[in-house]
FIDO-820091 format. One record per residue (C-alpha): residue in three letters; x, y, z. Coordinates in Angstrom, 3 decimals. Layout:
N
{atom ALA,{X,Y,Z}},
...
REM end
This chain:
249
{atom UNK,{-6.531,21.484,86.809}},
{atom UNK,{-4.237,20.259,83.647}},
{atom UNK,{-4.917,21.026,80.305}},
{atom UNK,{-5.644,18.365,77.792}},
{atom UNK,{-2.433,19.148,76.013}},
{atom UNK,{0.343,20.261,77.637}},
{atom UNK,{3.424,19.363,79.660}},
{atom UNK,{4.053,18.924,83.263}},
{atom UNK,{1.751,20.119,86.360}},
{atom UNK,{1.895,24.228,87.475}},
{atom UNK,{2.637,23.856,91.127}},
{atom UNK,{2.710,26.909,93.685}},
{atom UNK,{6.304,27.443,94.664}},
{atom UNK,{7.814,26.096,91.723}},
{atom UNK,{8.623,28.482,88.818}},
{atom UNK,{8.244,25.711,85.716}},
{atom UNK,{6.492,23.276,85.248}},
{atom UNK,{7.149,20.167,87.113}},
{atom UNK,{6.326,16.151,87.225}},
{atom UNK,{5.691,13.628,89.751}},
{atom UNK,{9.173,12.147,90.229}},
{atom UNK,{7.834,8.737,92.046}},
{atom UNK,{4.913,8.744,88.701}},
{atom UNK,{8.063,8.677,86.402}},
{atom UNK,{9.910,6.495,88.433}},
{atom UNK,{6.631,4.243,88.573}},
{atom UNK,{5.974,4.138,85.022}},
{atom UNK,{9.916,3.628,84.181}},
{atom UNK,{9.698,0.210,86.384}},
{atom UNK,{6.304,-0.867,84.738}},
{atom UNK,{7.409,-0.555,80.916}},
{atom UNK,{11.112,-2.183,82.408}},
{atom UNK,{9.288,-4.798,83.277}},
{atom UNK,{7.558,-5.666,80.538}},
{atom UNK,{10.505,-4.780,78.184}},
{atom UNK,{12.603,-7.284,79.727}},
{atom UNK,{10.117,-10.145,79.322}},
{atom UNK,{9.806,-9.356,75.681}},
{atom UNK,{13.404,-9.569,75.332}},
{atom UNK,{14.095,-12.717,77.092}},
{atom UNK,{11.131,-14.182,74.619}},
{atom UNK,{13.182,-13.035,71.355}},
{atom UNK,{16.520,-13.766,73.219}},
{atom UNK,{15.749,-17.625,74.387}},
{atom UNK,{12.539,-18.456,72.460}},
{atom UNK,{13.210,-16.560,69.128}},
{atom UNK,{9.454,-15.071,69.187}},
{atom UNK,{9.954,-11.327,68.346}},
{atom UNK,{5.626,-10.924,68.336}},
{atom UNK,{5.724,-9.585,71.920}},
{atom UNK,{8.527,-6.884,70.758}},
{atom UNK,{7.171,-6.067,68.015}},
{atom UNK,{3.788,-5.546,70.153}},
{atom UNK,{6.097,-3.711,72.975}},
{atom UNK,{7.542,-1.293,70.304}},
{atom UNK,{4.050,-0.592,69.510}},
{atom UNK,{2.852,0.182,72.945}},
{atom UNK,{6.012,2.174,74.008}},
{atom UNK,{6.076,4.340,71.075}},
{atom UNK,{2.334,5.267,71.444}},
{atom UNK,{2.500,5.600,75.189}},
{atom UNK,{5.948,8.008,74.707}},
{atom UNK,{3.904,9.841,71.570}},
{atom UNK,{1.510,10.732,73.958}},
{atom UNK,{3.979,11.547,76.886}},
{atom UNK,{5.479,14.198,74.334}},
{atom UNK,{2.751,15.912,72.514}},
{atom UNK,{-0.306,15.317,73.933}},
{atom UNK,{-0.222,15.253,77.998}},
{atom UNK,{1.834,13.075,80.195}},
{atom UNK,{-1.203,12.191,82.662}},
{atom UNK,{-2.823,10.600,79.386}},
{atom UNK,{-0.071,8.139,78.839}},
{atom UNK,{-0.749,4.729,80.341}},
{atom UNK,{1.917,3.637,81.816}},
{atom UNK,{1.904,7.029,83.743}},
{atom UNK,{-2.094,6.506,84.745}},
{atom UNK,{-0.780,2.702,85.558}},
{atom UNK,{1.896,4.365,87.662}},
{atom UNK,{-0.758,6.852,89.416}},
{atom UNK,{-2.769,4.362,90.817}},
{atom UNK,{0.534,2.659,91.901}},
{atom UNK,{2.062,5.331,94.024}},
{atom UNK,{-1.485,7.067,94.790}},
{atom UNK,{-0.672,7.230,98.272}},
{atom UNK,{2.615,8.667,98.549}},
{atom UNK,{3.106,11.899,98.681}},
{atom UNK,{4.088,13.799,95.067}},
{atom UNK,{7.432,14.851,94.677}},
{atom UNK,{7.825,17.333,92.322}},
{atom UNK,{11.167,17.554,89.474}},
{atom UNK,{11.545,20.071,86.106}},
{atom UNK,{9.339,18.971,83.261}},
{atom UNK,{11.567,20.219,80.913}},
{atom UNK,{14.544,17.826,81.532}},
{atom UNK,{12.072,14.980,81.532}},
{atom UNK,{10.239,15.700,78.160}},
{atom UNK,{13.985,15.965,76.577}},
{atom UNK,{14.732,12.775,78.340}},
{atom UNK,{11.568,11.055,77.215}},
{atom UNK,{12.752,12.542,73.786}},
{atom UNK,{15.575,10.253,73.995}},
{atom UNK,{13.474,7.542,74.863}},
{atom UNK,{10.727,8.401,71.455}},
{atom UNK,{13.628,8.237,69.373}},
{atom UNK,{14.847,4.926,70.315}},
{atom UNK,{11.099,3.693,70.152}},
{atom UNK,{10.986,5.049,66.458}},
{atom UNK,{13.824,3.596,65.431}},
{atom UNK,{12.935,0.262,66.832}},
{atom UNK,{9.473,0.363,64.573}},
{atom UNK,{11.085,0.876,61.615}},
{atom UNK,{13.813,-1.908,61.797}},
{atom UNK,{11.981,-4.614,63.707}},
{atom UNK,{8.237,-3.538,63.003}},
{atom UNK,{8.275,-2.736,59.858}},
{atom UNK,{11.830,-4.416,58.413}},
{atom UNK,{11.488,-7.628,60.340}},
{atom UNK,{15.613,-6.653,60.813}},
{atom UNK,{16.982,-9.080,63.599}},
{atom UNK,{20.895,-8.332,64.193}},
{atom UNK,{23.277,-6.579,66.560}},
{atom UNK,{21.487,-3.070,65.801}},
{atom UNK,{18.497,-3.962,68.450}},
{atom UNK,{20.762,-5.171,70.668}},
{atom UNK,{22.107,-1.999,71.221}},
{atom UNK,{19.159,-0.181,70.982}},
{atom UNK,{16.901,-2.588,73.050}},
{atom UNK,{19.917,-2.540,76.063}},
{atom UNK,{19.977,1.282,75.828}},
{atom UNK,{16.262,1.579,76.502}},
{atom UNK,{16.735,-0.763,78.894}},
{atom UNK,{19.157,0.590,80.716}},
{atom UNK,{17.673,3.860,80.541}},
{atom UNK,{14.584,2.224,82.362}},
{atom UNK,{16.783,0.514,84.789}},
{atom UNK,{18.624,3.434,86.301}},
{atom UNK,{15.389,5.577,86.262}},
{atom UNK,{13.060,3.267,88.536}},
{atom UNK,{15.854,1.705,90.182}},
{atom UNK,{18.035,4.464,91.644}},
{atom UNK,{16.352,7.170,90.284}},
{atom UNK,{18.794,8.382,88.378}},
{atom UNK,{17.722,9.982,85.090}},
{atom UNK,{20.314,9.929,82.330}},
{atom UNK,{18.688,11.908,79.739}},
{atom UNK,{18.455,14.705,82.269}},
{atom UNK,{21.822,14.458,83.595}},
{atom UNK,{22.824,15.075,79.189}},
{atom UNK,{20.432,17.874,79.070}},
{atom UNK,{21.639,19.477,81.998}},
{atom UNK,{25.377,18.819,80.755}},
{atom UNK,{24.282,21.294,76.949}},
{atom UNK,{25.142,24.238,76.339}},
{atom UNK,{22.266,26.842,78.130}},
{atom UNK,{20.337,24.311,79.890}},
{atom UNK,{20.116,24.482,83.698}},
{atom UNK,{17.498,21.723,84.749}},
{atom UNK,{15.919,22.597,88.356}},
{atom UNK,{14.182,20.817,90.657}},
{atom UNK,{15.892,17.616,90.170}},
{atom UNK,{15.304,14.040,91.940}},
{atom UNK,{17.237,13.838,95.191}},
{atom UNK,{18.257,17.511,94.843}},
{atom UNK,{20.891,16.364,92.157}},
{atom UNK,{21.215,19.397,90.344}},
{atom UNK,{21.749,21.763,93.121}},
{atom UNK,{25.438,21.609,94.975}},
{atom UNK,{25.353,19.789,98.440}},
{atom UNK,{27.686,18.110,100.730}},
{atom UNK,{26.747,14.405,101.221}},
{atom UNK,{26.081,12.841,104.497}},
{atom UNK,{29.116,10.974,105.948}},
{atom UNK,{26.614,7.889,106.056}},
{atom UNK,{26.333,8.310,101.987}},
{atom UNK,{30.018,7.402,101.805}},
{atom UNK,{31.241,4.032,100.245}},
{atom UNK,{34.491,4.302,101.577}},
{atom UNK,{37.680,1.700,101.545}},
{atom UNK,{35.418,-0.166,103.791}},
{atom UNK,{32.228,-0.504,101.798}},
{atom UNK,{34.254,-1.276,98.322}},
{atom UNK,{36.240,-4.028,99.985}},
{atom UNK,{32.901,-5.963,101.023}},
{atom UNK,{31.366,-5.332,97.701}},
{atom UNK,{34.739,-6.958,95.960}},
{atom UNK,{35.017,-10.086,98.730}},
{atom UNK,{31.049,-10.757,98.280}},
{atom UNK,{31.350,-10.817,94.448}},
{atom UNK,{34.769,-13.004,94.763}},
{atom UNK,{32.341,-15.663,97.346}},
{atom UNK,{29.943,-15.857,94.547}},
{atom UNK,{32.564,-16.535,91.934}},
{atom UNK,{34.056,-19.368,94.071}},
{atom UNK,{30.772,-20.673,94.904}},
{atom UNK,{29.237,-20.305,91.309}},
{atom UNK,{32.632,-22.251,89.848}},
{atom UNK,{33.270,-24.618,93.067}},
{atom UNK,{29.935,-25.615,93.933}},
{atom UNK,{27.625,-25.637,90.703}},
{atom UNK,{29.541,-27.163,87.663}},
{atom UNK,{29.390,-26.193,84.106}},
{atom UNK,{26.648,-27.606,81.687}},
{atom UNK,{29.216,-30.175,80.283}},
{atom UNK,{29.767,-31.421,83.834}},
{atom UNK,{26.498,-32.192,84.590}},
{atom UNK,{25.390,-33.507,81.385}},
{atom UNK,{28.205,-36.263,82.309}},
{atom UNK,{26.741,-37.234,85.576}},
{atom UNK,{24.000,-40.020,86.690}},
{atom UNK,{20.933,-37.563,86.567}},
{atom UNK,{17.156,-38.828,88.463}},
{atom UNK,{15.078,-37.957,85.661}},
{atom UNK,{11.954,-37.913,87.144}},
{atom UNK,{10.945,-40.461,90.109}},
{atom UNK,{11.777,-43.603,90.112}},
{atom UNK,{14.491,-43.917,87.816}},
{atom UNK,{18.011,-45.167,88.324}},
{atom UNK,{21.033,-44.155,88.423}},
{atom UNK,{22.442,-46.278,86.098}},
{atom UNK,{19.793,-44.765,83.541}},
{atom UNK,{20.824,-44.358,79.915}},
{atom UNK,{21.421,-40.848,78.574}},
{atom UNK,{18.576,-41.431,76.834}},
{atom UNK,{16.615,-42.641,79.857}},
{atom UNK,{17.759,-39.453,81.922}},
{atom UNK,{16.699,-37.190,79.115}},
{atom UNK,{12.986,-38.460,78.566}},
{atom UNK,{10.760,-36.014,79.924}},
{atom UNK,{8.313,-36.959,82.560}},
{atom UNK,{4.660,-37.263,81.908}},
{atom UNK,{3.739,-34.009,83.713}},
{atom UNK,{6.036,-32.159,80.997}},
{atom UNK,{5.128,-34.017,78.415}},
{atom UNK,{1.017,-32.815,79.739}},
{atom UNK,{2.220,-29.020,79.736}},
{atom UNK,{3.787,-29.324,76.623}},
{atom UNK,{7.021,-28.559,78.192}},
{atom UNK,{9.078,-31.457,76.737}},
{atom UNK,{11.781,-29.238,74.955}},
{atom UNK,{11.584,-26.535,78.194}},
{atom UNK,{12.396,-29.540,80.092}},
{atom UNK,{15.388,-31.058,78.214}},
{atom UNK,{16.629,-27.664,77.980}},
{atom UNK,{16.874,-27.219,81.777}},
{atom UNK,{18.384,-30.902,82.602}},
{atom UNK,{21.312,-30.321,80.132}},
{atom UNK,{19.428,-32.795,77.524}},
{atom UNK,{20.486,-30.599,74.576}},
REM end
């Protein structure tokens, strides 16, 4: 049974105290989730009220990660019911509470420039892609950064890492990239470049061309013909959302 406060879970067989690695992962992938669609709301739309109300969240939900109890946090009882029937795999608590550190910091410096400053510039850029990013490699692959720079101090020896990553191991000859497996990667990529250049022109290009509006119209339309919303936009108040997709602006 956990404590109200405290840190990590004492597990038989494991001599500190440990987390759920697919919790964390869980929880990582829920708050990336929602921290992307706050960005892309002050990134396209200019409305920083659901970052400010992220920053908010985050920063509670990482206060209580830290000092009170990680199985308190939200996004971690969220991430509980999520993954409730798989079985637990169990990392060090102590490189993820430094990591989460990382994570607290970031959160507090985000409330004081956009929360409480209102500051909009380059500064949250950075800070909002290195949270993300952070996120990203954590529910995506797994692959916790903050514990990889707490292992990498002076006297710290995290244990019990995701994957076995800490401990020394020869990997599988199927884990491999190889000549092979790079070559693919760079001929795929190259496809998409041709395609994405070849096949789907540039803004300018199609802003040029004889557009159907919406049904019915010609294709000897006027510009301003081929940029009048239809009437189902114009219902959803999507007029400018519209214009903005068919190259009307």
């Amino acid at each position: 049974m956990s404590k109200i406060i405290g840190f990590g879970e004492t597990v038989p067989g494991y001599d500190v105290p440990v987390l759920n690695e697919r919790e964390v992962r869980a929880a990582a992938g829920i708050l990336f989730v929602f921290a992307v669609m706050t960005f892309a709301n002050a990134w396209f739309m200019g409305n920083f009220r659901p970052t400010k109300i992220f920053v908010i969240a985050f920063l509670i939900d990482f206060t209580i990660r830290l000092f009170i109890n990680p199985r308190y946090a939200p996004s971690m009882i969220a991430a509980r019911f999520a993954v409730r029937g798989q079985a637990p795999e169990w990392v060090g608590a102590p490189q993820k509470r430094f990591a989460w550190a990382i994570g607290w910091v970031l959160a507090l410096s985000m409330l004081w420039l956009i929360v409480i400053n209102n500051v909009i510039g380059p500064i949250n850029m950075l800070v909002c892609a290195t949270c993300l990013a952070l996120m990203f490699f954590e529910s995506a692959f797994g692959i916790c950064i903050g514990c990889k720079i707490y292992n990498a101090l002076p006297g710290r020896q995290a244990q019990h890492c995701a994957g076995a990553s800490c401990e020394v191991f020869v990997p599988h000859p199927t884990q491999k990239v190889g000549a092979g497996g790079t070559a693919i990667v760079a001929a795929f990529l190259t496809l998409m470049a041709v395609v994405g250049s070849q096949a789907f022109p540039a803004a300018e290009a199609l802003a040029s061309r004889p557009v159907m509006a919406h049904p019915g119209a010609t294709a000897t339309a006027t510009d301003a013909d081929r940029c009048t919303p239809p009437a189902f936009a114009v219902a959803m108040g999507h007029e400018e959302k519209w214009k903005l997709h068919n190259n009307c602006k």
